[in-house]
C-alpha positions in Angstrom: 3.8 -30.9 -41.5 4.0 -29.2 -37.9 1.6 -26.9 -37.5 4.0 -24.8 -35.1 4.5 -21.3 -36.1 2.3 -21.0 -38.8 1.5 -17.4 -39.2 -2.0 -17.5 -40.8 -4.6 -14.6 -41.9 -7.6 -15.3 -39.7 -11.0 -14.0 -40.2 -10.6 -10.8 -38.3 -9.2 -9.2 -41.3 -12.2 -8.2 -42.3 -13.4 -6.9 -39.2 -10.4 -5.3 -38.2 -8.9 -3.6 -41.2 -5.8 -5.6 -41.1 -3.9 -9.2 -41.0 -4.6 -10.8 -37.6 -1.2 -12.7 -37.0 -2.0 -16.1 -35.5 0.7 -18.9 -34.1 -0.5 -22.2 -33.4 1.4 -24.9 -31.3 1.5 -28.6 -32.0 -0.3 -30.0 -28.9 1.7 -31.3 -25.9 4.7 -29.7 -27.3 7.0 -27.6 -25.0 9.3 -26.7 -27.2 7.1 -25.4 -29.9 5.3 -23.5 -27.6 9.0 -22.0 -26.4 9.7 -21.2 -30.2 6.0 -19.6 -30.7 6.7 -17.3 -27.9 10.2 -16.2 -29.2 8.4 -15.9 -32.6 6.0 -13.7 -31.1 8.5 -11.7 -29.1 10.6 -11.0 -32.5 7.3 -10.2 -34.2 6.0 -7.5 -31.4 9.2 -5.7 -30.7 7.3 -2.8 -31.0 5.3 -1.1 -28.2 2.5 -0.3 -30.8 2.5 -3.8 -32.5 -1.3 -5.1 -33.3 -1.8 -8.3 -31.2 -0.3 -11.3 -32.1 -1.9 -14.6 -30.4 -0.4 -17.8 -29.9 -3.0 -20.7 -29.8 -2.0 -23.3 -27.2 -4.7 -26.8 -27.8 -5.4 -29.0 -24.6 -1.8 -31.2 -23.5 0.8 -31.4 -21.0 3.8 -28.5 -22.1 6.4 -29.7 -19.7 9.3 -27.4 -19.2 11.3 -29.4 -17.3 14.0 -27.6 -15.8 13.1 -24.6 -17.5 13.1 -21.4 -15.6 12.5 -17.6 -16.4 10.9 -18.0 -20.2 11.1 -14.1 -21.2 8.0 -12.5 -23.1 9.6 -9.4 -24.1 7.3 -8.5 -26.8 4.1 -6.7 -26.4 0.8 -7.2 -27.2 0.9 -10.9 -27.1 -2.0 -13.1 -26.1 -1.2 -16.5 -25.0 -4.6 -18.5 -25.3 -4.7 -22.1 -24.6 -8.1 -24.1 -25.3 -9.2 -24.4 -21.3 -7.9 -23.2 -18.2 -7.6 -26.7 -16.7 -7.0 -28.9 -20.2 -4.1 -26.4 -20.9 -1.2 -26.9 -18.8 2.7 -25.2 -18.7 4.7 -26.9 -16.0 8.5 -26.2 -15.2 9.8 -27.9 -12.2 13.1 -26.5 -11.2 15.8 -27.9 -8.7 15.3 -27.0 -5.4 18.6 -26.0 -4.7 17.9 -22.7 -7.3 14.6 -22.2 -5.5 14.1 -18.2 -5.5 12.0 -15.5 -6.4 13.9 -14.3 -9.0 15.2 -17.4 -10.3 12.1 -19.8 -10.7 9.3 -18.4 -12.6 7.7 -20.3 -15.5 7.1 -17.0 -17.5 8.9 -13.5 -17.0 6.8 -11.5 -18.4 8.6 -8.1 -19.5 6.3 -6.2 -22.2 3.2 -4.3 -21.8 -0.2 -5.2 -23.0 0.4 -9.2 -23.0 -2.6 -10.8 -22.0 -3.2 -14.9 -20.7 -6.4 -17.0 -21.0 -7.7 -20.6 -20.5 -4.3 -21.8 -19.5 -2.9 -23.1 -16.3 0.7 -22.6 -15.2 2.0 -24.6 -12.5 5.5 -24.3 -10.8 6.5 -27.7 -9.7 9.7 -26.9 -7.3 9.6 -29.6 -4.4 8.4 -27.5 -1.9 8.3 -29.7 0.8 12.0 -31.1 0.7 13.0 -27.0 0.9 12.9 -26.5 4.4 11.8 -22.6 5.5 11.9 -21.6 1.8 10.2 -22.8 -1.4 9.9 -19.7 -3.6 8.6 -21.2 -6.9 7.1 -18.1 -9.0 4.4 -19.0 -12.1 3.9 -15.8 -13.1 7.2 -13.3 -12.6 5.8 -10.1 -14.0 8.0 -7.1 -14.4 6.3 -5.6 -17.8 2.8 -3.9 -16.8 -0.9 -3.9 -18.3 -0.8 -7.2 -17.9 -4.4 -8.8 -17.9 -5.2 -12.7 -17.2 -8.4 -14.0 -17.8 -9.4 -17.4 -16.8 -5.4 -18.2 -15.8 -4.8 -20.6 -12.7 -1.5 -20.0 -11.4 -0.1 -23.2 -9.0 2.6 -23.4 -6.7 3.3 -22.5 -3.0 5.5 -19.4 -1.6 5.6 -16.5 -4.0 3.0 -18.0 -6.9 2.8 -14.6 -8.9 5.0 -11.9 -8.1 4.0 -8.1 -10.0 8.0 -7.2 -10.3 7.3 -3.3 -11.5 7.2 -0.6 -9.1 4.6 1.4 -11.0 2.6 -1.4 -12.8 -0.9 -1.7 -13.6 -2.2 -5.5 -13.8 -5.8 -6.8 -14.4 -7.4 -10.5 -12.8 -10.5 -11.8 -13.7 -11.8 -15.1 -13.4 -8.7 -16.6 -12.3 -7.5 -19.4 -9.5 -4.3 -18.6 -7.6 -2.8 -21.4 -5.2 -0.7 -21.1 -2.3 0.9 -21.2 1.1 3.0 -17.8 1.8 3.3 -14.6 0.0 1.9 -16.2 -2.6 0.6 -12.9 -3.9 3.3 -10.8 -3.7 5.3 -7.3 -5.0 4.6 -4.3 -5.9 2.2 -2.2 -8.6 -1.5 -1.4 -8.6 -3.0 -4.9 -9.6 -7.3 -6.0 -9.8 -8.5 -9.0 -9.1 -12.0 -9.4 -10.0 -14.0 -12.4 -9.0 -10.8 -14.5 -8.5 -10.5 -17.9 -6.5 -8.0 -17.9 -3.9 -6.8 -21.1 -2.3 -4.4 -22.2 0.7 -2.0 -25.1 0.4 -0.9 -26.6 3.2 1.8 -25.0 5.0 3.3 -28.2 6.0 2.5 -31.7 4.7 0.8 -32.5 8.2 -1.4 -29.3 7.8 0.2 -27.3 10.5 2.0 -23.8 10.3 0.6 -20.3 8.9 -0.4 -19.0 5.7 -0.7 -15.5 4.8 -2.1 -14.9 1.3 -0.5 -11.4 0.0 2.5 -9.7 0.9 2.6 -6.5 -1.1 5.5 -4.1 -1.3 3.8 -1.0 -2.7 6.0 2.1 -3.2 4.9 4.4 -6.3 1.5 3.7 -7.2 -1.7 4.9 -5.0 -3.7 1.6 -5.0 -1.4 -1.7 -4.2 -3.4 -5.3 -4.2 -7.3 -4.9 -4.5 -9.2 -8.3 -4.0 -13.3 -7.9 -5.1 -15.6 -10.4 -5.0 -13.4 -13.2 -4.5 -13.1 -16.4 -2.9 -10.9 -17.5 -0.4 -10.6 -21.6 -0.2 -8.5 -23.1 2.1 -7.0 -27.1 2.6 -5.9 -27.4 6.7 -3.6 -24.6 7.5 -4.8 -21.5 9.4 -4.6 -18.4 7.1 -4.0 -14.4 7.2 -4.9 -11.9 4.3 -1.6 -9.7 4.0 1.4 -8.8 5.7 3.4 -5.8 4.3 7.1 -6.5 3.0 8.6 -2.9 3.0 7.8 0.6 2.0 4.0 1.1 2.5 2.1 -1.7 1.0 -1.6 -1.4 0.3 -4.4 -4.7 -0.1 -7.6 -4.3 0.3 -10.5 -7.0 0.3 -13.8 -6.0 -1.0 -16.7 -8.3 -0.9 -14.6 -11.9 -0.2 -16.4 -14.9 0.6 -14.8 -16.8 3.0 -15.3 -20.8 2.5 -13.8 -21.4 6.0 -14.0 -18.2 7.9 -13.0 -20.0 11.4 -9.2 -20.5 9.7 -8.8 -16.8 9.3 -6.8 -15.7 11.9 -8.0 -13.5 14.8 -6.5 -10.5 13.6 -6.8 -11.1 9.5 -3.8 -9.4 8.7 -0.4 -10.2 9.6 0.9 -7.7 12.5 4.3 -8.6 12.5 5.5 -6.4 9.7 8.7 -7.6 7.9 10.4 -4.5 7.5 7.7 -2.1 7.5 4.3 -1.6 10.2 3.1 1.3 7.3 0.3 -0.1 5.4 -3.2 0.1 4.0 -4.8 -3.2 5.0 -8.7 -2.7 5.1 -11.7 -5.0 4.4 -15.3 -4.9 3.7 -18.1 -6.5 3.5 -16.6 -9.9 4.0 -19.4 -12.8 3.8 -19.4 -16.4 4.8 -20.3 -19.3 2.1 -23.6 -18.6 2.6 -23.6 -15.2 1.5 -24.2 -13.6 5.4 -21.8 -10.3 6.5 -19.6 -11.8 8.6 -17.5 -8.6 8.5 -16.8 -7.2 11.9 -17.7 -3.9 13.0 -14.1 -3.2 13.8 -10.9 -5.0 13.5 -8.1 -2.4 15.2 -4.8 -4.2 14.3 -1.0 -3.0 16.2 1.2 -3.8 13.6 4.4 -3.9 14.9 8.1 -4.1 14.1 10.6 -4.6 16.4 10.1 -1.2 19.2 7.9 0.3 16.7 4.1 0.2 16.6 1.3 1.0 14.4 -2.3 0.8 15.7 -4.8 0.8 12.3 -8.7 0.3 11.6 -8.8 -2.2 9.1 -12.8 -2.5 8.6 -13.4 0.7 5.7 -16.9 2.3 6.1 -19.2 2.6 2.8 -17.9 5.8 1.8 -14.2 4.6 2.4 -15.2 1.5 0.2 -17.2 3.5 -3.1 -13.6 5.0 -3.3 -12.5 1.5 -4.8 -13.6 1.2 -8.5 -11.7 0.3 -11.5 -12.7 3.2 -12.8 -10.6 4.9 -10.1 -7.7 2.7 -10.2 -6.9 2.8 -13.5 -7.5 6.1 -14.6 -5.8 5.9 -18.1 -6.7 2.3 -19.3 -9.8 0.4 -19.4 -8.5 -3.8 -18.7 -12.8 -4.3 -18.8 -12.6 -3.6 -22.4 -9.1 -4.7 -23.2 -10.5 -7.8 -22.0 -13.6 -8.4 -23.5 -12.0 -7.2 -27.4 -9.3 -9.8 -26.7 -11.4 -12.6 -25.5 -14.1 -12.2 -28.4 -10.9 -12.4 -31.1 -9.8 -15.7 -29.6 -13.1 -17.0 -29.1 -13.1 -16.6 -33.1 -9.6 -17.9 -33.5 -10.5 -20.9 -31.1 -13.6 -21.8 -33.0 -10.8 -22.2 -36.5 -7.9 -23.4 -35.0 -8.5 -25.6 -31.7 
C-alpha cells in the first residue's frame, strides 16, 4: 500500500509531550507530494498548530505545468532526504512567464520551514526575450526559514511577497541572472551560496543579484558570510525597485571579484534613487579584504540624483546582528529544534 499520507506517531512523542504528525511521500511522486501538502494545509489551519512535517525521499517530483502550489497552512516543514537528491520542478509555458504567475510554491502561512530539498523553476528562459520571470519560492506568508534549500531559476528566483515579513536563510544556494533576489520584508541570509547564470546564452549582458523593494520594515535584504559564484556575465549586488529598499553585504566572498561591476550596485534606480546599499568587509577566494575604502555611488533616476557611501565603517556594521533584526523571534533556534526533529524523523522514515 502507498505510503502517501500516512499520518504516523513518531518518536518525539515522548520527548515532546504530544503526537508528532508525520506525512510521508511515495518517492518520485508529484502528485502525492501535492496531496501531502494540501493534507498538511487542512491539518494546520490554525496559526498555533504543533508542526506537522512532510517527508519527501530522494526522486524527481515533476510538476509539469504546475504553477503557484499554495501552502496555506502553518507550521509546516517540508523536508526532503538531500538538498541536491530531492528535487521539485515545474516548468511553465513561457507565454505565462511572470512574477506572480510562475512560482513552484506560494507560500502563504507563517512558521513553514524547507530543508534538504531543491526547487527548480524550469520556464525557458532563453526563448523569452527581455523577460523570463520564473519564481521558485513566491513567499507572501512570513517567518519563513529555509535551511539547506537551493532555489534554481533565472529572473526573479525567490520573491519575499509581504511588506512587513521576517524570513530566515541558512545554508542555502540561490541561482540567477536578474533580480533574482527580489521584494520586500526583512529577510537573513546566513552563509548562503549565491550564483550568476548567464545573462544571455553567449555570456554577454548584466546581472544584478537583488532588487529589494523595502517599504515597512527597518532592515530589508541582509547577505552575511556568503558566497557570490558567477558563470560568464558581469554582475552587480542590488538595484532598488521602489520605495526605499535596503541590502546590505556583510562579509561576502567574492569567487570572481573582477566581474563585479565598478560601482557594485546598480545606479540606475528603477523607480526610486532612495536606498540603503552598503557593504563590508568583502574578501576575495582567498580570504584577503578586498573591500574598498570607499565606494561613493550617484544613484540616479531620470533628473534626480542621489550621491551615497556604500562602504559601512565597524561601528555602522556591529549594528547588523540577528539579534537586532529580529527582535521578537529567534529563526537560530527555530532552526536548530526543527532540524534535530527531522533528523529523527529521517533516520525512521527515509
Amino acid at each position: 500500500m502507498k505510503q502517501s499520507l500516512l499520518l504516523t506517531i513518531s518518536l518525539l512523542t515522548a520527548l515532546c509531550g504530544y503526537a508528532q504528525r508525520t506525512i510521508r511521500v511515495a518517492a518520485g511522486d508529484a502528485a502525492d507530494l501535492l496531496r501531502a501538502v494540501e493534507e498538511a494545509n487542512k491539518l494546520n489551519e490554525s496559526a498555533t498548530a504543533q508542526r506537522t512535517f512532510i517527508l519527501i525521499p530522494n526522486g524527481f517530483y515533476d510538476l509539469g505545468k504546475t504553477v503557484l502550489t499554495r501552502i496555506t497552512g502553518n507550521n509546516i516543514a517540508l523536508i526532503g532526504q538531500s538538498m541536491e537528491g530531492t528535487i521539485i520542478q515545474n516548468a511553465p509555458d513561457a507565454a505565462n512567464e511572470g512574477i506572480s504567475k510562475t512560482a513552484v510554491f506560494q507560500n502563504r502561512g507563517t512558521g513553514n520551514y524547507f530543508q534538504d530539498l531543491t526547487l527548480r523553476n524550469a520556464l525557458d528562459y532563453y526563448s523569452c526575450g527581455a523577460a523570463g520571470r520564473a519564481v521558485t519560492l513566491h513567499d507572501k506568508g512570513t517567518r519563513t526559514i529555509c535551511n539547506r534549500v537551493r532555489l534554481l531559476s533565472f529572473q526573479d528566483t525567490y520573491y519575499s511577497d509581504n511588506e512587513e515579513c521576517q524570513h530566515y536563510f541558512q545554508d542555502a544556494e540561490i541561482h540567477g541572472t536578474v533580480d533574482f533576489i527580489c521584494g520586500a520584508g526583512d529577510v537573513w541570509f546566513e552563509r548562503c551560496r549565491i550564483v550568476t547564470e548567464k545573462r544571455n546564452l553567449d555570456g554577454h549582458g548584466r546581472n544584478v543579484i537583488a532588487a529589494p523593494r523595502t517599504s515597512k520594515t527597518p532592515w530589508g535584504y541582509i547577505f552575511h558570510r556568503c558566497t557570490v559564484a558567477n558563470d560568464t556575465s558581469d554582475f552587480e549586488y542590488a538595484r532598488g525597485w521602489h520605495t526605499t529598499p535596503h541590502c546590505i553585504w556583510l562579509r561576502t566572498t567574492l569567487l570572481s571579484p573582477e566581474k563585479l561591476s565598478k560601482t557594485r550596485f546598480d545606479y540606475r534606480g528603477m523607480r526610486t534613487v532612495q536606498n540603503d546599499f552598503k557593504e563590508y568587509g568583502t574578501l576575495d577566494a582567498g580570504g584577503h579584504d578586498i573591500t574598498p575604502a570607499s565606494n561613493v555611488v550617484t544613484f540616479t533616476l531620470k533628473e534626480e540624483q542621489n550621491p551615497v557611501e556604500t562602504i559601512l565603517s565597524d561601528a555602522e556594521a556591529r549594528r547588523y546582528s540577528i539579534k537586532n533584526v529580529f527582535t521578537a523571534w529567534n529563526p537560530v533556534k527555530t532552526l536548530k529544534k526543527a532540524e534535530k526533529k527531522a533528523a529523527k524523523l529521517k533516520r525512521r522514515y527515509l
